[in-house]
N, CA, C and O of each residue as an XYZ file, in Angstrom:
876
protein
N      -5.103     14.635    -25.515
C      -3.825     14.382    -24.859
C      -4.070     13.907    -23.429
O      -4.737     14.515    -22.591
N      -3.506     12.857    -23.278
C      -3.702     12.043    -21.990
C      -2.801     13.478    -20.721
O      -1.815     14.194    -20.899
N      -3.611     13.355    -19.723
C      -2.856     13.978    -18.561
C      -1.408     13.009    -18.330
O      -1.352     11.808    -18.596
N      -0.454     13.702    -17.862
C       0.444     12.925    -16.723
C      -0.229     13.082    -14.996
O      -1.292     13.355    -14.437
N       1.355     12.659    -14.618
C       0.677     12.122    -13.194
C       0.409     13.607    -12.437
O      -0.611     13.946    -11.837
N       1.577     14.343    -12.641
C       1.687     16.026    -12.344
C       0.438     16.807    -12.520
O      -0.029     17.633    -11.736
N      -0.109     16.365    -13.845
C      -1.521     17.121    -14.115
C      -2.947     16.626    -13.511
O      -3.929     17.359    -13.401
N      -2.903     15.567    -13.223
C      -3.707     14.737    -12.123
C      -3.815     15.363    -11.364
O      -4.916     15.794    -11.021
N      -2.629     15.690    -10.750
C      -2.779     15.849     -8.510
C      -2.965     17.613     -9.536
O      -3.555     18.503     -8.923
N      -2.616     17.836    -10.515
C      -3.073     19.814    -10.693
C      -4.750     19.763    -10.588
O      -5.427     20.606     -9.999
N      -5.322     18.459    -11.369
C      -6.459     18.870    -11.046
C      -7.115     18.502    -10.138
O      -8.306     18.806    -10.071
N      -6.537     17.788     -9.251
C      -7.313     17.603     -8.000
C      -7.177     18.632     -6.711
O      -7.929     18.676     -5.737
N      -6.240     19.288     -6.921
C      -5.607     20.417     -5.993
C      -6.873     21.055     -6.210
O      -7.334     21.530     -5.172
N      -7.664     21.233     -7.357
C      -8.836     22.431     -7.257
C      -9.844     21.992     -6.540
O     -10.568     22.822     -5.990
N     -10.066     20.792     -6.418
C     -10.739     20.029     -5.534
C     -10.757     20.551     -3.805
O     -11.746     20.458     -3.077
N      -9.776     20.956     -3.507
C      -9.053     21.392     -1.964
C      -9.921     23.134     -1.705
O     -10.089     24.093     -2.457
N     -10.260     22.881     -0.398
C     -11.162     24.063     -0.429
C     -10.333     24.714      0.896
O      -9.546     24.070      1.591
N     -10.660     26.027      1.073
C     -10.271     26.839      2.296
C     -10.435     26.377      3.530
O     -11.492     26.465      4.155
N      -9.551     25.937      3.883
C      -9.874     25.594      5.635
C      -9.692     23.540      6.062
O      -9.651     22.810      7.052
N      -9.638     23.434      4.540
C      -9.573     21.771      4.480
C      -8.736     21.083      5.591
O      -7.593     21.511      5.756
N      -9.159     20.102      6.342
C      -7.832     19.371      6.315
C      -7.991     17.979      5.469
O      -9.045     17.386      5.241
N      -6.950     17.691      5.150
C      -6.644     16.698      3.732
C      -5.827     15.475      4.022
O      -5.053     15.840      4.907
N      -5.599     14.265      3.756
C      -4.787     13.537      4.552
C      -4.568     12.799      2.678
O      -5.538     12.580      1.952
N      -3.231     12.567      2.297
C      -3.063     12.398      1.301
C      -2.112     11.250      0.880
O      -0.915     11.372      1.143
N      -2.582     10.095      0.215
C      -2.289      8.788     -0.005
C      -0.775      8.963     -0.835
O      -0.191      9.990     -1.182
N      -0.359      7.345     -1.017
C       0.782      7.212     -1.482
C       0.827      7.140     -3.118
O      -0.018      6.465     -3.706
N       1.735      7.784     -3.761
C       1.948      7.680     -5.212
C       1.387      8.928     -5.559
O       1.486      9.895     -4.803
N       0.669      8.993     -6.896
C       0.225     10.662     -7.224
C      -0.468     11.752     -6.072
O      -0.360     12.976     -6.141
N      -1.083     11.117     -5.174
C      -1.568     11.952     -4.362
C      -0.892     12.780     -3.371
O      -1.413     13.781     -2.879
N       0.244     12.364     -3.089
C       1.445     13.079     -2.535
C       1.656     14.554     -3.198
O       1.681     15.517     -2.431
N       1.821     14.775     -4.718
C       2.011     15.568     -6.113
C       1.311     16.806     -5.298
O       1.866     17.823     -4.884
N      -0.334     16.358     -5.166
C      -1.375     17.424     -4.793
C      -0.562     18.530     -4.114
O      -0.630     19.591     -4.734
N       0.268     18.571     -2.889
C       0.189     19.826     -2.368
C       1.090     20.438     -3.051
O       1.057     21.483     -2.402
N       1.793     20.610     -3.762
C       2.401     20.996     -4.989
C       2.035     22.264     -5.552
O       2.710     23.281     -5.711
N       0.392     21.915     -5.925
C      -0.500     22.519     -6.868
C      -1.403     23.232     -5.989
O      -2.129     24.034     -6.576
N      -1.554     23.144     -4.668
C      -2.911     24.409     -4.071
C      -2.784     25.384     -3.983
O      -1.987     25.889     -3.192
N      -3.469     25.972     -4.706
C      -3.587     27.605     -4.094
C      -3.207     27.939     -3.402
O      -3.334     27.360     -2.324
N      -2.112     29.667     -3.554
C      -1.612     29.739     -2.622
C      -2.311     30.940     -1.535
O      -1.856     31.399     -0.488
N      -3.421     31.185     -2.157
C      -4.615     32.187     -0.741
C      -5.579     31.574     -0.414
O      -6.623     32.143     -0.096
N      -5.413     30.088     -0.424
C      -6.227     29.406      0.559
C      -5.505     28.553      1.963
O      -4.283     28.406      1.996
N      -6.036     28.236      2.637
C      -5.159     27.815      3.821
C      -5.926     26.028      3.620
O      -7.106     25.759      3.399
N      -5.137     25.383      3.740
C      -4.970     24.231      4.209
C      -4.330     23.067      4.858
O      -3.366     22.659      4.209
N      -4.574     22.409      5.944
C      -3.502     21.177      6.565
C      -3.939     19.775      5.869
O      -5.044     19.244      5.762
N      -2.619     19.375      5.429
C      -2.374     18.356      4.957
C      -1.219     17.702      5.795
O      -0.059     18.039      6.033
N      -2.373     16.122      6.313
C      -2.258     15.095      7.164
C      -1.445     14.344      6.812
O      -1.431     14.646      5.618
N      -0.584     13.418      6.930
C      -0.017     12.450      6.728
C      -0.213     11.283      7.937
O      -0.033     11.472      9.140
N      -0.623     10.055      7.300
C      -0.520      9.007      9.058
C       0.254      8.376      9.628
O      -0.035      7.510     10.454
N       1.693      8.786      9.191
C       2.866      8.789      9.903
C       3.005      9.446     11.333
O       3.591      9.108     12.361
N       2.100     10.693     10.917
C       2.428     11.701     12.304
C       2.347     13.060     11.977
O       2.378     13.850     12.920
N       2.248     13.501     10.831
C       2.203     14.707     10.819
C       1.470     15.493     10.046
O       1.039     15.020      8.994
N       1.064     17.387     10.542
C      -0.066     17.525     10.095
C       0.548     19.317     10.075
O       1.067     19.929     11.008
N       0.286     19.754      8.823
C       0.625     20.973      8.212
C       2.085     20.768      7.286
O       3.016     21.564      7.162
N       1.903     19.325      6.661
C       2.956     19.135      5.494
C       2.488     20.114      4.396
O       1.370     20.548      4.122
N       3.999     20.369      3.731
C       4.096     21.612      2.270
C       4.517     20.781      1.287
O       4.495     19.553      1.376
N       4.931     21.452      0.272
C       5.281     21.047     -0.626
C       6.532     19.940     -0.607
O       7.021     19.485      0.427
N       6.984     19.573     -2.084
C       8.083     18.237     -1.516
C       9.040     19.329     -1.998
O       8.859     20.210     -2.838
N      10.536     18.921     -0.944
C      11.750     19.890     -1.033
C      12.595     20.075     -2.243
O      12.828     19.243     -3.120
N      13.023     21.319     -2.146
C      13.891     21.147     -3.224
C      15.262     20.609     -3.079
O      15.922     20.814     -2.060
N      15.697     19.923     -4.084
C      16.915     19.086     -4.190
C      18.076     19.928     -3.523
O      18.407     21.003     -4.022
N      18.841     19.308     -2.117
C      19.731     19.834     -1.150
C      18.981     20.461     -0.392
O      19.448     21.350      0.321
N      17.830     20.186     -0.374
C      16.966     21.044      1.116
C      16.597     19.951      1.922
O      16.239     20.277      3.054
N      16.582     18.915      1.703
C      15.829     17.471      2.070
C      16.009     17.214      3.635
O      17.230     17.210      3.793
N      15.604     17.070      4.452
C      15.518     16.630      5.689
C      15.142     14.944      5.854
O      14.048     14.445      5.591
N      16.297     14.256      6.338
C      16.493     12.547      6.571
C      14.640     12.404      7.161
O      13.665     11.892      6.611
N      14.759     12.933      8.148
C      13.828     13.120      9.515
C      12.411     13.379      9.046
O      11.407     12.859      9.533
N      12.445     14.206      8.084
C      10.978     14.827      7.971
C      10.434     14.250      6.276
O      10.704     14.606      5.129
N       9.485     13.113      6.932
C       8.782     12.163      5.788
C       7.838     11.830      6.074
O       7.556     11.534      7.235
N       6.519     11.731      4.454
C       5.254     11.253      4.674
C       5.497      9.550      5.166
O       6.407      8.789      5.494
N       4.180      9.567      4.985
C       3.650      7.721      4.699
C       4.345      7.198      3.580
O       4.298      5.972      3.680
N       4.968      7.533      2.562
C       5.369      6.655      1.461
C       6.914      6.917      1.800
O       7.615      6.768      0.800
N       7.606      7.263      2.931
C       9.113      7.355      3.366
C       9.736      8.713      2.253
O      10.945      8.912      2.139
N       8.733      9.513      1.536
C       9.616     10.458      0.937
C       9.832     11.576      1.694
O       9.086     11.560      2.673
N      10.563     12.575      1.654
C      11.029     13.892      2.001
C      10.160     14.867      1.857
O       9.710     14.904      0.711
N       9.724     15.714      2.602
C       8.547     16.531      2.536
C       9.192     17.553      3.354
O      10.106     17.360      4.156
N       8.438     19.023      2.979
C       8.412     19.903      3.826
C       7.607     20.288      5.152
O       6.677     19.502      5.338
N       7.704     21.189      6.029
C       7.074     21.439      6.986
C       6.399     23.206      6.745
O       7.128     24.149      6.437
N       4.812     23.327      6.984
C       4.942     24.400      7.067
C       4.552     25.127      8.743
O       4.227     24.448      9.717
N       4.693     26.643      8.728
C       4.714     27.318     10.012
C       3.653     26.755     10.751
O       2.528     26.953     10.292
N       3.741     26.175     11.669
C       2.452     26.136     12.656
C       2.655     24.004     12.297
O       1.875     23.207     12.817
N       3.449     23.702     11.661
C       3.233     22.154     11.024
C       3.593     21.502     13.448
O       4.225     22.017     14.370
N       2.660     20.141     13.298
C       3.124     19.299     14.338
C       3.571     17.839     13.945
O       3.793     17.622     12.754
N       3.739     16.685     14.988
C       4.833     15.950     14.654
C       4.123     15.098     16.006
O       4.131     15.594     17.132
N       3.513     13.744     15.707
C       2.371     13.315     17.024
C       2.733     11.622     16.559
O       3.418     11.329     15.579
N       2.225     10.820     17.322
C       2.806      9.743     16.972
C       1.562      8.586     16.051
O       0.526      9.088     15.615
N       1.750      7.568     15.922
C       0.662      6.835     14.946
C      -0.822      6.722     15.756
O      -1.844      6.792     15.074
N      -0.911      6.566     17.057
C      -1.837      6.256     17.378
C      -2.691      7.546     17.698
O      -3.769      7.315     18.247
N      -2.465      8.510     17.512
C      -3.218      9.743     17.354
C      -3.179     10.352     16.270
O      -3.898     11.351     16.257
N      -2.427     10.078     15.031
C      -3.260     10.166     14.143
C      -3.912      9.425     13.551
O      -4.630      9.923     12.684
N      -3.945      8.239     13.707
C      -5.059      7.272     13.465
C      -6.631      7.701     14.641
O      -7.750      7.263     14.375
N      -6.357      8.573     15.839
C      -7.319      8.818     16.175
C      -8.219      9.936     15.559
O      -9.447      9.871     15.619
N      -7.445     11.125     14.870
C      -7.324     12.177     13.885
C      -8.542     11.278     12.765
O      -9.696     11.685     12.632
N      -8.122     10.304     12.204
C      -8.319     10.243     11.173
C     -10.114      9.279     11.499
O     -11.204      9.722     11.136
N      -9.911      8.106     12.160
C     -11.214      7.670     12.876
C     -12.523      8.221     13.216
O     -13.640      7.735     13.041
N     -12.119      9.486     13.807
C     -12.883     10.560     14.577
C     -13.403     11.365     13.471
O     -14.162     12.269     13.820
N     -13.175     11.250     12.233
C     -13.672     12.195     11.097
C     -13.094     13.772     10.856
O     -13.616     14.611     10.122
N     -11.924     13.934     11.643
C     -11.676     15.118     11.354
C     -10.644     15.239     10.616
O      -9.566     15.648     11.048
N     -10.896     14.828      9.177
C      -9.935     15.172      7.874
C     -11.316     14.946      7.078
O     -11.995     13.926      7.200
N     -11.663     16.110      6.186
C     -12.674     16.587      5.467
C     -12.573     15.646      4.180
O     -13.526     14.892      3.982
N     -11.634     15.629      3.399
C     -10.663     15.448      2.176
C      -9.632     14.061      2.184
O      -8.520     14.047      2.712
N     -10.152     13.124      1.605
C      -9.245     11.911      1.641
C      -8.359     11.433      0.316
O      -8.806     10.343     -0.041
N      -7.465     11.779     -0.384
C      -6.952     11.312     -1.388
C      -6.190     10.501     -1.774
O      -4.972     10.679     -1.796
N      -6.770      9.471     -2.144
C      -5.510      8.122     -2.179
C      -5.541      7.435     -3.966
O      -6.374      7.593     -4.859
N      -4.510      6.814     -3.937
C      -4.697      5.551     -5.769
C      -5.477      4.441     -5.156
O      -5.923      4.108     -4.058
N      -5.424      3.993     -6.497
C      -6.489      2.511     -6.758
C      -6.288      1.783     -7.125
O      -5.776      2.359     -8.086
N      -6.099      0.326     -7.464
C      -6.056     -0.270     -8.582
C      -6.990     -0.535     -9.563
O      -6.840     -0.833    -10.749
N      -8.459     -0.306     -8.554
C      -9.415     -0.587     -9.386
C     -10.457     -0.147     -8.761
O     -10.459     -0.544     -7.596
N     -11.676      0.745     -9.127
C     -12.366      1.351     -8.517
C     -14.042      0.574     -9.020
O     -14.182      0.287    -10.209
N     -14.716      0.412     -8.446
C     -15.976      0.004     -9.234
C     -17.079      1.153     -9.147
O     -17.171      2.100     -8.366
N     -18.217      0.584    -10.650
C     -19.432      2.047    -10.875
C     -19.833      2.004     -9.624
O     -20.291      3.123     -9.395
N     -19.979      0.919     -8.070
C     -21.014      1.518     -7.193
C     -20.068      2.443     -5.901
O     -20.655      3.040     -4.998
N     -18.909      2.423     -5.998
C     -17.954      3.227     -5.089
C     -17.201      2.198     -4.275
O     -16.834      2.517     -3.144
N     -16.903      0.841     -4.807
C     -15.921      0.181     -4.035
C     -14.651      0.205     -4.532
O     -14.546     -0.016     -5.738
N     -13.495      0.454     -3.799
C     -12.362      0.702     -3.706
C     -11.328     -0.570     -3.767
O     -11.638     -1.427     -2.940
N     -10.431     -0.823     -4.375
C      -9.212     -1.988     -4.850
C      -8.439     -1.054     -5.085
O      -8.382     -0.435     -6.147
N      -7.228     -0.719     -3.310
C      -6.049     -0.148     -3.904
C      -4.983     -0.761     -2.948
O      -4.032     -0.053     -2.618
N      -5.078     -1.938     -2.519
C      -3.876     -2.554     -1.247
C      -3.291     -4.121     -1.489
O      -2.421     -4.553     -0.733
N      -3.595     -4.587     -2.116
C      -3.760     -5.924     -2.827
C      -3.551     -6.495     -3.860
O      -4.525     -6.216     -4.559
N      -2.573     -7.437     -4.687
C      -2.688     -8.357     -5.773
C      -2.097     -9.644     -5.267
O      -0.949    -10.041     -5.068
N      -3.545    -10.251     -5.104
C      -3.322    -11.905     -4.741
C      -1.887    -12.337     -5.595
O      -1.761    -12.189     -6.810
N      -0.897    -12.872     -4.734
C       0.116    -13.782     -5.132
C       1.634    -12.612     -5.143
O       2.832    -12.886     -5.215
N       1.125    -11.658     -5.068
C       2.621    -10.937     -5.178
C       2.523    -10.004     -3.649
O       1.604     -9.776     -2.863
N       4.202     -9.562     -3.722
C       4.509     -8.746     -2.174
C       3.675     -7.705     -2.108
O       3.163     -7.194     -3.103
N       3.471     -7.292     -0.815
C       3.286     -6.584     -0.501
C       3.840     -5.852      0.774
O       4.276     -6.478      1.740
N       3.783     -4.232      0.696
C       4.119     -3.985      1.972
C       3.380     -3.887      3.357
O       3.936     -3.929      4.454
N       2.271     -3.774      3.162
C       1.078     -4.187      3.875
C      -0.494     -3.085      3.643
O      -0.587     -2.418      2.613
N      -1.265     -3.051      4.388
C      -2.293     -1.943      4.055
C      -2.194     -0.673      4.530
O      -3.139      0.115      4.561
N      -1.101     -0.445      4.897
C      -1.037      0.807      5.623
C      -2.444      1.613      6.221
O      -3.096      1.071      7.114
N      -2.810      2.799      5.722
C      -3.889      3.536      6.764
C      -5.344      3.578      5.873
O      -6.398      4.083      6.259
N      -5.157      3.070      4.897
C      -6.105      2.853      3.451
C      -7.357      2.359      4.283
O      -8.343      3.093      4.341
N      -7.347      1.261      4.863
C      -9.019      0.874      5.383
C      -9.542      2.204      6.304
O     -10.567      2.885      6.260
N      -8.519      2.230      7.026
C      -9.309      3.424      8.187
C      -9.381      4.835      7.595
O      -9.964      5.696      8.254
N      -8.789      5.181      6.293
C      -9.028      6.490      5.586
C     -10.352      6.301      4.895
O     -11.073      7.297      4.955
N     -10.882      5.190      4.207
C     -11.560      4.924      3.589
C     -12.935      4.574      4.217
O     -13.925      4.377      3.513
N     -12.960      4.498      5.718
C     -14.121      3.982      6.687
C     -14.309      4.940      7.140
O     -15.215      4.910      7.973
N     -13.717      6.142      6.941
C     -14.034      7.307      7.996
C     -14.110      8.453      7.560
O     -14.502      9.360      8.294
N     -13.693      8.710      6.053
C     -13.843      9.916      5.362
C     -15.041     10.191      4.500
O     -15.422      9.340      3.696
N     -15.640     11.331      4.636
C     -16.973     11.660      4.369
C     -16.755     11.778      2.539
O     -17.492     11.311      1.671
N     -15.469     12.576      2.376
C     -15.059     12.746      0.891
C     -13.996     11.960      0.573
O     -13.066     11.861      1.374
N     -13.981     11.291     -0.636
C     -12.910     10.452     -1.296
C     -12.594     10.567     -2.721
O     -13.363     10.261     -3.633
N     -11.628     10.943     -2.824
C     -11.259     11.750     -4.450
C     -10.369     10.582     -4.714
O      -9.665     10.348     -3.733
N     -10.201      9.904     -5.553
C      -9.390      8.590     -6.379
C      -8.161      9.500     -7.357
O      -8.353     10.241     -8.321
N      -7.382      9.261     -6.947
C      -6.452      9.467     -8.686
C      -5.587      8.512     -8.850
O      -4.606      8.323     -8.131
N      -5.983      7.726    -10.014
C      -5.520      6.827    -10.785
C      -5.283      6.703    -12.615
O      -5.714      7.537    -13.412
N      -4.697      5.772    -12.889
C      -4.857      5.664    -14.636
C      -6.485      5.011    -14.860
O      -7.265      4.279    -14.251
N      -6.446      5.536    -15.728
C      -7.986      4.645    -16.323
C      -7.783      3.519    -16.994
O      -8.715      2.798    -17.348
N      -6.603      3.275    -17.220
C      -6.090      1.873    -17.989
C      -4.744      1.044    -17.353
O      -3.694      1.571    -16.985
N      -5.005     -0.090    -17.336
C      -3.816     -0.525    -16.693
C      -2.715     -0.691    -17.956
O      -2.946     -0.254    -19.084
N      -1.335     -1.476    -17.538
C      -0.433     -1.214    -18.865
C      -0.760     -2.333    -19.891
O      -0.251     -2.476    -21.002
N      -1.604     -3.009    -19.366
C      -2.034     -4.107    -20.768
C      -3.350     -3.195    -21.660
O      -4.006     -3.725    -22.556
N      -3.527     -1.925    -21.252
C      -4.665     -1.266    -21.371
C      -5.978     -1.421    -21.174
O      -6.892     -0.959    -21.857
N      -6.067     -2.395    -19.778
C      -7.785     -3.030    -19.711
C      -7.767     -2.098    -18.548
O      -6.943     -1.886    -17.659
N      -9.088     -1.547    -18.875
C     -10.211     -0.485    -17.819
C      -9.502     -1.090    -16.504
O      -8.971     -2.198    -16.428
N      -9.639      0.153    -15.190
C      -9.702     -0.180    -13.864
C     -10.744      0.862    -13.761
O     -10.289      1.643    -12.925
N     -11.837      1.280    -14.134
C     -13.159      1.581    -13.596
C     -13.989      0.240    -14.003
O     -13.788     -0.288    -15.097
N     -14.563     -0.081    -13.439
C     -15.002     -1.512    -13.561
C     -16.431     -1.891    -13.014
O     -16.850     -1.300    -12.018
N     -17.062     -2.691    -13.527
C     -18.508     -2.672    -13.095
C     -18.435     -3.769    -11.535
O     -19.469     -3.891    -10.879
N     -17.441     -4.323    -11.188
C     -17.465     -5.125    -10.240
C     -15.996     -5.057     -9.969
O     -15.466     -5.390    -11.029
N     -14.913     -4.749     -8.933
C     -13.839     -5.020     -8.531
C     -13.644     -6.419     -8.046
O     -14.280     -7.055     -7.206
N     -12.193     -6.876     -9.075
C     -11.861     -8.002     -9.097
C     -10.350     -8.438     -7.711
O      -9.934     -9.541     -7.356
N      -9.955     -7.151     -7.313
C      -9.392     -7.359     -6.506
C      -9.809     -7.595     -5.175
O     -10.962     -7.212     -4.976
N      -9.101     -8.230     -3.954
C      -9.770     -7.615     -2.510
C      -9.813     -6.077     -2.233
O      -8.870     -5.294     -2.351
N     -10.644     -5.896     -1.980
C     -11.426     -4.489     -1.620
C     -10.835     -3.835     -0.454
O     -10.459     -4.538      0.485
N     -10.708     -2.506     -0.412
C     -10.117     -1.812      0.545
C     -11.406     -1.058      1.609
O     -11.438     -0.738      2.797
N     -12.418     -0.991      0.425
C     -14.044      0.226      0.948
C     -14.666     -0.381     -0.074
O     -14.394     -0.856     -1.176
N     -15.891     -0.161      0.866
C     -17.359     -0.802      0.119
C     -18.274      0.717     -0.105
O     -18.645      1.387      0.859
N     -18.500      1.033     -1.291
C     -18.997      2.070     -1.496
C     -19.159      3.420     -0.746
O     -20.106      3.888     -0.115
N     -17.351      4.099     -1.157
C     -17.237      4.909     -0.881
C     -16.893      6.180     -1.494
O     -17.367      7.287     -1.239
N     -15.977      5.855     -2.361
C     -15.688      6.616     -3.535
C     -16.508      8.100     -3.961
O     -17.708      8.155     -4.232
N     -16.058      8.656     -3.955
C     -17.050     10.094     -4.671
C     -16.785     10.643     -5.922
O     -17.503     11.309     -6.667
N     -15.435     10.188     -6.052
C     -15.440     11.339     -7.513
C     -13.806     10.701     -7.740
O     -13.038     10.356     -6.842
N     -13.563     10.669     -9.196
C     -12.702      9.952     -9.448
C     -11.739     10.672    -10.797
O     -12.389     10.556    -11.836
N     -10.435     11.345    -11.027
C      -9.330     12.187    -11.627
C      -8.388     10.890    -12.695
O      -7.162     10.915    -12.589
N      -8.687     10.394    -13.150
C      -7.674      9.946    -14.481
C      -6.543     11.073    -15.203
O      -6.433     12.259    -14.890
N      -5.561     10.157    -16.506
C      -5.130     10.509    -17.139
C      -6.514     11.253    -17.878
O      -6.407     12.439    -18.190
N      -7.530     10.682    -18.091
C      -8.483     10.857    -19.227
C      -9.894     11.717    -18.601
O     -10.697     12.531    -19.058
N      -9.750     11.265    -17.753
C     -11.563     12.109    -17.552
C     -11.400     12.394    -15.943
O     -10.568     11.929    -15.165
N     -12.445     13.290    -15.712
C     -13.188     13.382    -13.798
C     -14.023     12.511    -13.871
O     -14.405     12.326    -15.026
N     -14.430     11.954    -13.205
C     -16.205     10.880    -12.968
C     -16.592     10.774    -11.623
O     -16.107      9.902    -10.901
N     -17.217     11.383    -11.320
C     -18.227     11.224    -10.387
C     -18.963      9.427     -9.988
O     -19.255      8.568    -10.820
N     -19.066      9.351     -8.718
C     -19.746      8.009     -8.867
C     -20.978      8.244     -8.539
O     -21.217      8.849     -7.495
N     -21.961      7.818     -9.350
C     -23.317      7.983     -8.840
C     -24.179      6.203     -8.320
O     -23.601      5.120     -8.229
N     -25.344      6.435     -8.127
C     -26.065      5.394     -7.794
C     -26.186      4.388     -9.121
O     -26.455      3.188     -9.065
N     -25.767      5.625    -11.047
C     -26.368      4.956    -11.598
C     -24.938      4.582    -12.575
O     -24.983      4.056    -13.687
N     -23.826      4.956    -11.922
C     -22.865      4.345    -12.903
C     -21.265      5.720    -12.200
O     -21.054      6.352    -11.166
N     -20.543      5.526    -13.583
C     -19.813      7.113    -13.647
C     -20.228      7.379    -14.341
O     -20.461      6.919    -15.459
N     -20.574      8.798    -13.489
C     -20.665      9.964    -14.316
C     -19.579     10.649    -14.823
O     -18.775     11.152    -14.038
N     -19.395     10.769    -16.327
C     -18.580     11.493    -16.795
C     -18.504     13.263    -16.247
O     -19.545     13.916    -16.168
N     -17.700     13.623    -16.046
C     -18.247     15.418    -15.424
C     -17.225     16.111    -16.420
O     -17.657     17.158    -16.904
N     -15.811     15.685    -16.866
C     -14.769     16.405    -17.601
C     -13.906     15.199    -18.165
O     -13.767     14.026    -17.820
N     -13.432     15.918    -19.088
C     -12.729     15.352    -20.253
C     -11.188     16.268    -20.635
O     -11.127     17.447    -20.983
N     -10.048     15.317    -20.442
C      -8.487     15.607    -20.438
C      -8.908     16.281    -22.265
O      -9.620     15.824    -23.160
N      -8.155     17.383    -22.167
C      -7.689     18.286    -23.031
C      -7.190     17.179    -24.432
O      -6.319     16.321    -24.580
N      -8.167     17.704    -25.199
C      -8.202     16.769    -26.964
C      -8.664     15.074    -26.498
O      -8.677     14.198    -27.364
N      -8.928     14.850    -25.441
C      -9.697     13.272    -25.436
C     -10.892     13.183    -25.768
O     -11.658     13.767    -25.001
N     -11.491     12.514    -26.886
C     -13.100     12.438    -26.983
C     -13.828     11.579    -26.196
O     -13.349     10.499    -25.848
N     -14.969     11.944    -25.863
C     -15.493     11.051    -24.988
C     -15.663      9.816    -25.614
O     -16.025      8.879    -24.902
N     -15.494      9.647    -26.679
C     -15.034      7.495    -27.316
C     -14.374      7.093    -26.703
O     -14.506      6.006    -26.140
N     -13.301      7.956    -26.596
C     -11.870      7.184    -26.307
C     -11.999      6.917    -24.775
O     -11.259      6.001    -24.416
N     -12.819      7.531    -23.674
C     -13.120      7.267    -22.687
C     -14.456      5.898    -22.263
O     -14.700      4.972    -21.490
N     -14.818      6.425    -23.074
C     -16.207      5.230    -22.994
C     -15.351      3.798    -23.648
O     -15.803      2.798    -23.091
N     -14.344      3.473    -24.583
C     -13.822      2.469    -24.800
C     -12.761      2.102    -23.588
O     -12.413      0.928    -23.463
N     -12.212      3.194    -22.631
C     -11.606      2.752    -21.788
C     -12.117      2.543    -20.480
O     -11.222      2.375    -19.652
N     -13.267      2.500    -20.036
C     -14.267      2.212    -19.303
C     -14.832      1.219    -18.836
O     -15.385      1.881    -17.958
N     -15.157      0.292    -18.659
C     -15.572     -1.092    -18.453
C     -16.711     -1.098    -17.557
O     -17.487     -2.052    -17.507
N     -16.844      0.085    -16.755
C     -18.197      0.218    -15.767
C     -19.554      1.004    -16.321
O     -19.416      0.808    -17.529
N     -20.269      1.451    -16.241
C     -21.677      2.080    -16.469
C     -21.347      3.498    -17.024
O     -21.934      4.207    -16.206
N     -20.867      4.188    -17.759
C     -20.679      5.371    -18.099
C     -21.904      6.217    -18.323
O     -22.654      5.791    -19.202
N     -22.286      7.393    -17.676
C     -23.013      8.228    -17.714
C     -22.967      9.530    -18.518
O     -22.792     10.528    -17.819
N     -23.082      9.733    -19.781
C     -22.843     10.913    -20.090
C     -24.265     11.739    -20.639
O     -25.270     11.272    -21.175
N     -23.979     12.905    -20.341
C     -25.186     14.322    -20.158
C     -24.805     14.959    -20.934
O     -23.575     15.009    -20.918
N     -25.445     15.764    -21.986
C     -24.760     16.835    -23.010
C     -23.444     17.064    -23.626
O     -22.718     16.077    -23.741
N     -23.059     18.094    -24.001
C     -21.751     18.385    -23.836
C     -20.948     18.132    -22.704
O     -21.304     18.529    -21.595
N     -19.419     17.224    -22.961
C     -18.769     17.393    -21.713
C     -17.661     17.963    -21.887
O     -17.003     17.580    -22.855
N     -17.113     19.028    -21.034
C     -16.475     20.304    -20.984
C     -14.769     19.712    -20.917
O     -14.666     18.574    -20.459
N     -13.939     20.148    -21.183
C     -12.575     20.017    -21.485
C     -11.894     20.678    -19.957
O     -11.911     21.881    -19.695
N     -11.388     19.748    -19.170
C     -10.209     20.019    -18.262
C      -9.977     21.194    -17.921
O      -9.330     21.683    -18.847
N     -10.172     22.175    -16.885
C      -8.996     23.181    -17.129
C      -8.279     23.013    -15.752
O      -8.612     23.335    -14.611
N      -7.198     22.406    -16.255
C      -5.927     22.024    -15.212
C      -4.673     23.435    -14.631
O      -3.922     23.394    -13.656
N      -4.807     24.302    -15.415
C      -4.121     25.324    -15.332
C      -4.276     26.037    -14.175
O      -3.634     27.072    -13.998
């Protein structure tokens, strides 16, 4: 059973360690703070301006005023601040966000990144994607492993313009975790009833697989 988008950012939330700070991209990666633990402490960045965002509000709690990078409604938690773009772009430059989570369109086996770009159609521009991606030590991807015509976006060469040149670390699908190594993806986990066929046919880059590979636990 393929993950949804909800079960994605669940399993990347385990990813999030005590003390993190996290700065978290537009589309599923938003989901993440949703899902963290709630006896670990973490700040989650946004490069709008703000830093100790919570969860997203519940319907009639919504604040006009208080929004990530993708213009949605977010919460604030105790101790949260409110700073303007050019300091958190200094925040983010300076290396002090541990944890970078953003989508893709297309990720390649050596860690280059395609998530701001499709030659010939609108766009809204690159927002904070190059400078998250030039400056973060960790980079967690969550994306589909298939686009809707169903052709692979893990890919042995990215066909789009590039956002990062081998940066990538580890990568959350509907279908699998993968690690990027020197010698491909590494498969590390497998979405609940997916066989690793059905992943290796949706793949298009260097697939690495080691023994048994262990089943999801998203819970």
């Amino acid at each position: 059973m393929a993950l949804d988008k909800n079960q994605i950012a669940q399993r990347i939330a385990k990813e999030v360690k005590d003390g993190y700070y996290v700065n978290l991209g537009i589309g599923i990666p938003t989901l993440v703070a949703n899902y963290v633990r709630e006896d670990i402490s973490v700040e989650f960045q946004s490069e709008n301006g703000v830093l100790g965002m919570g969860p997203f509000p519940f319907e009639g709690e919504e604040d006009a005023d208080i929004i990530n990078a993708g213009k949605q409604t977010i919460t604030t938690l105790p101790g949260a601040s409110f700073f303007d773009s050019a300091f958190s772009f200094g925040m983010i430059r300076s290396q002090k966000v541990d944890l970078t989570i953003l989508g893709a369109m297309e990720v390649a086996e050596n860690g280059d990144i395609a998530n701001w770009k499709i030659p010939g159609k609108m766009v809204k521009g690159m927002g904070g994607a190059m400078d998250l991606v030039a400056s973060a030590e960790n980079i967690i991807v969550a994306m589909m492993h298939v686009n809707k015509a169903g052709e692979s976006k893990l890919l042995k060469r990215c066909s789009l313009p590039l956002t990062g040149v081998g940066c990538v670390k580890k990568i959350v699908t509907e279908l699998a975790v993968l690690e990027v190594t020197d010698k491909g993806f590494k498969l590390l986990e497998r979405a609940p009833g997916v066989s690793v066929e059905e992943i290796k046919k949706a793949t298009e880059g260097s697939l690495i697989i080691e023994g048994d590979i262990p089943e999801m636990n998203i819970g």
